[in-house]
C-alpha positions as CSV (number, residue, x, y, z in Angstrom):
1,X,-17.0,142.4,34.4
2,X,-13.8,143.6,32.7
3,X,-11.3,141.0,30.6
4,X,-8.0,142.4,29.4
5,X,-6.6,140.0,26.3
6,X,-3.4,139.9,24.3
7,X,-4.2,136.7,21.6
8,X,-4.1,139.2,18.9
9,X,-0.5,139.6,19.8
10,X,0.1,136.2,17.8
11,X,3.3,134.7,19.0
12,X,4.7,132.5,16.1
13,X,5.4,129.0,16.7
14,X,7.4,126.0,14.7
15,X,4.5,124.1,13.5
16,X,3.8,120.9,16.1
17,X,5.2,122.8,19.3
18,X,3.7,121.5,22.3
19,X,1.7,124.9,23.9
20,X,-1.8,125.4,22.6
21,X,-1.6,129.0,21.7
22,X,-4.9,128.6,20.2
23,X,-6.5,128.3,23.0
24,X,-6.3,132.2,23.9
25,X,-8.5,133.5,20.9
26,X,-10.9,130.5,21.4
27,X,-11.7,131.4,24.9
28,X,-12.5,134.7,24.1
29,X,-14.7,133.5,21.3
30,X,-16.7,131.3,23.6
31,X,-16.8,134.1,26.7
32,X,-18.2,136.3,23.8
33,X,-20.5,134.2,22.9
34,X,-21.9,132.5,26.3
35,X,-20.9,135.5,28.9
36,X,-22.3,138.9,27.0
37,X,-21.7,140.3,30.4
38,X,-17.8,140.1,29.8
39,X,-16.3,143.5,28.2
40,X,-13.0,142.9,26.7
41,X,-10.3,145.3,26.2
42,X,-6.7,144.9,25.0
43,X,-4.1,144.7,27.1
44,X,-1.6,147.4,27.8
45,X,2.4,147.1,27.4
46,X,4.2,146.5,31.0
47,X,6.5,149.2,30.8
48,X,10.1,149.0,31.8
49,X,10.0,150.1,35.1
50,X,6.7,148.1,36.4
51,X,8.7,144.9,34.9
52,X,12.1,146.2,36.9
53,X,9.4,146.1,39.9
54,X,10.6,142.1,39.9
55,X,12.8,141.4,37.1
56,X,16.6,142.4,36.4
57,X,17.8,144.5,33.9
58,X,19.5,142.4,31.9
59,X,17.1,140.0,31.8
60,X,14.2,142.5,30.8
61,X,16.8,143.9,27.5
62,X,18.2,140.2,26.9
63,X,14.1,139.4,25.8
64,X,13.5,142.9,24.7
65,X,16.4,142.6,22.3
66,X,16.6,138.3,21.9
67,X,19.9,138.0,23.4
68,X,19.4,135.5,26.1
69,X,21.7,133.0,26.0
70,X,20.4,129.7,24.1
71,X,19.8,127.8,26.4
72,X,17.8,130.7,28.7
73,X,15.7,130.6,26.0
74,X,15.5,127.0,25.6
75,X,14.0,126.9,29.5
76,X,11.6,129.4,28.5
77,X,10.0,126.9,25.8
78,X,9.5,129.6,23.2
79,X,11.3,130.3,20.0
80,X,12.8,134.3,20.5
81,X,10.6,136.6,18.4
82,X,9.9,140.0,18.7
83,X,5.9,138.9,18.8
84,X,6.9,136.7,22.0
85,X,8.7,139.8,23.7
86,X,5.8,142.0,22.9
87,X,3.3,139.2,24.0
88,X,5.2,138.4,27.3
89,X,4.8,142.5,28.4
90,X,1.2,142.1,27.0
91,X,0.3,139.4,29.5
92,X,2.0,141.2,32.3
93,X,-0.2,144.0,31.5
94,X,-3.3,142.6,31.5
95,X,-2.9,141.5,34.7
96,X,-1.8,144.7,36.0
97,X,-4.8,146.5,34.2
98,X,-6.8,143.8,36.0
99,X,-5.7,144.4,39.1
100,X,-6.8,148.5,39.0
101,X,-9.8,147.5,37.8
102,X,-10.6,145.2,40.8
103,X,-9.5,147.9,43.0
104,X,-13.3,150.2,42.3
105,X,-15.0,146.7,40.6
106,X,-15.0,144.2,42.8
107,X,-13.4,141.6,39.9
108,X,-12.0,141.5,36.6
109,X,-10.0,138.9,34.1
110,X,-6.9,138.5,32.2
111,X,-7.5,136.1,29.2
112,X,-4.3,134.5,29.7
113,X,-1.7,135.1,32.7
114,X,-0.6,133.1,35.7
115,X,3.4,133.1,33.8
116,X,4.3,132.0,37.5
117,X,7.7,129.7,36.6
118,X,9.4,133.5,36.0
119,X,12.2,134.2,38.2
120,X,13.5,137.4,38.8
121,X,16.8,137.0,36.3
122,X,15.3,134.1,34.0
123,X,11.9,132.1,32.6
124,X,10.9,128.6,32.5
125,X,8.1,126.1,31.5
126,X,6.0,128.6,29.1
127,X,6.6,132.0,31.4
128,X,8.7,134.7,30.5
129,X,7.4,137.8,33.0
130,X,5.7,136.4,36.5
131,X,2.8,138.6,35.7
132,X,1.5,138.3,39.4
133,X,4.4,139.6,41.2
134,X,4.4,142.7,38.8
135,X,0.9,143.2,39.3
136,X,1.5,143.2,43.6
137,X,4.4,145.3,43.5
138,X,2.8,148.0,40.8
139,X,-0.5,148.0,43.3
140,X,1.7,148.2,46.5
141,X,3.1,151.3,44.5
142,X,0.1,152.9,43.3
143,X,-1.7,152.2,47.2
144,X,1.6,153.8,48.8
145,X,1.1,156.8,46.2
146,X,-2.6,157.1,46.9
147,X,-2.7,156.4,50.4
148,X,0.5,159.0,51.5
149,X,3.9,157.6,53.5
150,X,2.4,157.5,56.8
151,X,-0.2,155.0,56.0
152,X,0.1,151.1,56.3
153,X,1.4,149.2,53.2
154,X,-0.5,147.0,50.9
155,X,-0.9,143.8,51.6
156,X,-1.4,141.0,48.4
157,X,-2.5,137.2,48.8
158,X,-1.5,135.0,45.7
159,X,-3.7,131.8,45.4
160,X,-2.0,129.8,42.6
161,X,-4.4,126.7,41.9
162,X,-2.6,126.0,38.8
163,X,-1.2,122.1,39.0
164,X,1.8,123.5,38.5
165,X,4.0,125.2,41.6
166,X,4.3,128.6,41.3
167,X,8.3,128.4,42.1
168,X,9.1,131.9,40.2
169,X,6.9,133.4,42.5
170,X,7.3,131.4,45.5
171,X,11.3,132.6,45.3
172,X,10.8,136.6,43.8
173,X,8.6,136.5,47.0
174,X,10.3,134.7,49.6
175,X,11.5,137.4,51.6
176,X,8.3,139.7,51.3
177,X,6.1,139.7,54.3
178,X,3.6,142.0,52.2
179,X,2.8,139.2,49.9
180,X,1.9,135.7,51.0
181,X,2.1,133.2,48.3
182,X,-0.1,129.8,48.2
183,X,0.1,127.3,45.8
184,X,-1.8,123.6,45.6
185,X,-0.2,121.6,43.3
186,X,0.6,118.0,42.2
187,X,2.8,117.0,44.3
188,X,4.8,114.8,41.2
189,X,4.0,117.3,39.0
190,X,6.8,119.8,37.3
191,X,8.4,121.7,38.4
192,X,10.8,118.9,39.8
193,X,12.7,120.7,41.6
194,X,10.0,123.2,43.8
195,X,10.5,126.5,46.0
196,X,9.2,127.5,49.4
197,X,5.9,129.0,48.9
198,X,4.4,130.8,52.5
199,X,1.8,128.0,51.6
200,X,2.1,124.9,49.7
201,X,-0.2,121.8,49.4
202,X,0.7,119.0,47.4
203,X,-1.9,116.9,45.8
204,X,-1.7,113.3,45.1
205,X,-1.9,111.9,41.6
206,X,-5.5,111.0,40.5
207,X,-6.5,113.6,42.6
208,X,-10.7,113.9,43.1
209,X,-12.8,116.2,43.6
210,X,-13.6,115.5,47.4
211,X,-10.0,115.4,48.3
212,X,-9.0,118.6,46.2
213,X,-12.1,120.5,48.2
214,X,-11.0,119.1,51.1
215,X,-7.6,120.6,51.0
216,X,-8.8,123.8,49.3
217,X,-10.7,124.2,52.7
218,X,-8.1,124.0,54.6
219,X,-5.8,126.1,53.1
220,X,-8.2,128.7,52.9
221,X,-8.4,128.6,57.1
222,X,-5.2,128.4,57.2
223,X,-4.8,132.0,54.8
224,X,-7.4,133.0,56.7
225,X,-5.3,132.8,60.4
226,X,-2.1,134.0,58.6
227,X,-3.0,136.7,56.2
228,X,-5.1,140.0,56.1
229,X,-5.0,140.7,52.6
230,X,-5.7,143.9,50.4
231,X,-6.1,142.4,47.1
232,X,-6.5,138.8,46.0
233,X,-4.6,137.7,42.7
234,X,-5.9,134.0,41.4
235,X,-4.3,131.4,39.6
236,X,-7.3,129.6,38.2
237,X,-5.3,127.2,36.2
238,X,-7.6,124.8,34.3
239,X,-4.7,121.9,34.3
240,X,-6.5,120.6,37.5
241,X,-9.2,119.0,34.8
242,X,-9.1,115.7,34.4
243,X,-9.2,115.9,30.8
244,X,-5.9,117.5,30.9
245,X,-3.0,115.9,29.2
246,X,-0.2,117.1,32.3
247,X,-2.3,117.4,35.0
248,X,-2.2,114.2,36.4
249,X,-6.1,114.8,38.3
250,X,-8.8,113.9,38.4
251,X,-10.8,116.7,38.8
252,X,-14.4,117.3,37.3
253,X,-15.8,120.2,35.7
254,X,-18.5,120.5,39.0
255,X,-15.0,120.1,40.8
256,X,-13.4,122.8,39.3
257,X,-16.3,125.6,39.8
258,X,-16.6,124.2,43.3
259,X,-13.2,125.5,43.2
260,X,-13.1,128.6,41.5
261,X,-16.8,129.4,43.7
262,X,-14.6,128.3,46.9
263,X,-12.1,131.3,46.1
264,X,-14.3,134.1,44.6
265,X,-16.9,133.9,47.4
266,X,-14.5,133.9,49.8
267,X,-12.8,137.2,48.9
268,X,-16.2,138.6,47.7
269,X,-17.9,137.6,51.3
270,X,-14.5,139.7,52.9
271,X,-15.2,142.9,50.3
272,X,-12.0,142.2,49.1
273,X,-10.7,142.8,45.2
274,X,-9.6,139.9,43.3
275,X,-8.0,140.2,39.7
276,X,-7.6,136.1,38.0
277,X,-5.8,135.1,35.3
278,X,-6.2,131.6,33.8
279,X,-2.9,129.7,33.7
280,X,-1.8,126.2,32.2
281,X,-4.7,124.5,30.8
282,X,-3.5,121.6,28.5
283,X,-6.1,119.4,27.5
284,X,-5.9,116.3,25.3
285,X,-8.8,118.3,23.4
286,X,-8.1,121.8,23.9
287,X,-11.8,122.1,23.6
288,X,-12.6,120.7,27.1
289,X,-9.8,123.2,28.6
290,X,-11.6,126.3,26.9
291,X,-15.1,124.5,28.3
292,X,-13.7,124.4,31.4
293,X,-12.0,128.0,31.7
294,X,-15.3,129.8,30.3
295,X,-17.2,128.0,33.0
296,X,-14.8,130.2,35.6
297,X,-15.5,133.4,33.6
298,X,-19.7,132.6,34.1
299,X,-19.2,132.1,37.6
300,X,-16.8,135.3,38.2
301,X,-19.3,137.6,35.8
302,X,-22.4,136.3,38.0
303,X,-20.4,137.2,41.1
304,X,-19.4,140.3,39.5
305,X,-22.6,141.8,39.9
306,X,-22.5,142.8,43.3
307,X,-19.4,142.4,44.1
308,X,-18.9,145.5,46.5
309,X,-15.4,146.1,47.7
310,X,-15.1,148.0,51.4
């Protein structure tokens, strides 16, 4: 299985900010070392014109060049740098390249990903591109281009499983029938103030495992009677843990493969491709979140194997 990562693209921080950008080089240490069956490569720059795919123009130059307005960059949570713009294309790469690979491969990874607060014009709560929505409108493109005019359109399924709603893409997307977004979430959980996904579940705090399945389940039949998708791109946010600081679960780690095994086997039983990206994952020991997020890359590199796509 194929892993795109961008942590060598080291985004400088104010010492004691609150995102674990550490985590990023860690999990790809411990995939290395437990997973030999995961190839890394880096991953590409989104170019202009696959970010213009969702984003304005003047919001794509105002981070290019670091002249969003102060508090813009405030809602965003990171300090302007030209490391952070070059990161935030980076991300948005990897999922792209992650997609394409999925497409012939069955499966494949980005390291980090799932910036799914991103609006169109702005970014929020740790996101600066929504990698996802680039990633669905460069592979509508690419399946239009490969498949001639006459032929039917792609059609994308975003399962966001982070804690957190995916409001940036639930309102990029909200008037695309070609994309159906679902998000499970805390229901008290930020963002506050929450968009209209085509699915959204809200979770209870202290959340278990039996009740989270549960309503995984049903979701997925739900999808399942609403949707015929083309390719599956997963949120497989490890903030569901209950070791995490924001989460507000009380998810286990048999909890959270029971998830992530829910999702793969689903789209892998249907031949369908499915790129993931991991999401918020804030643990009070950051530790435990990589623990968690290498267990997903086992399971998805064991599904990998034969993972055939019709």
């Amino acid at each position: 299985m194929r892993a795109f990562y961008a942590d060598n693209f080291v985004l400088p921080l104010p010492p004691g900010h609150r995102f674990p950008m550490a985590k990023y080089a860690m999990l790809r240490d411990a995939v290395r070392d437990s997973v030999p069956s995961v190839h890394f490569e880096q991953a590409p720059t989104a170019t202009d014109g696959e970010l213009a795919l969702v984003h304005t123009p003047a919001y794509i130059q105002g981070v290019a060049s670091g002249s969003l307005s102060a508090p813009a960059q405030r809602e965003i949570g990171f300090p302007w740098s030209l490391g952070m713009a070059e990161r935030a294309r980076r991300s948005v790469g990897a999922s792209v390249a992650a997609a394409r690979v999925a497409m012939t491969q069955g499966i494949a990874a980005n390291l980090a990903g799932g910036t799914h607060h991103a609006y169109a014009d702005k970014g929020g709560g740790f996101c600066v591109f929504n990698d996802f929505c680039v990633a669905a409108r460069v592979m509508q493109m690419e399946w239009r281009r490969h498949k001639g005019r006459g032929a039917p359109g792609m059609q994308v399924v975003i399962i966001d499983l982070d804690v957190h709603q995916g409001n940036g893409t639930a309102h990029v997307l909200s008037r695309d029938p070609t994309v159906f977004t679902l998000s499970m979430h805390g229901e008290k959980n930020f963002p506050f103030r929450k968009e209209a996904s085509d699915l959204d579940v809200a979770l209870p705090d202290g959340c278990d495992d039996d009740t989270y399945l549960e309503a995984l389940d049903k979701a997925m039949a739900q999808l399942d009677n609403r949707f015929a998708p083309d390719l599956v791109l997963y949120l497989a946010g490890a903030d569901i843990h209950e070791g995490d600081r924001l989460g507000r679960l009380k998810v286990s780690d048999a909890g959270v493969r029971a998830r992530d095994l829910m999702v793969m086997s689903w789209a892998k039983a249907k031949g369908l491709p499915l790129a993931f990206a991991m999401g918020g994952g804030y643990g009070n020991d950051i530790a435990v979140t990589v623990q968690v997020q290498t267990q997903t890359y086992a399971l998805a590199a064991a599904l990998a194997q034969d993972w055939a796509v019709y």
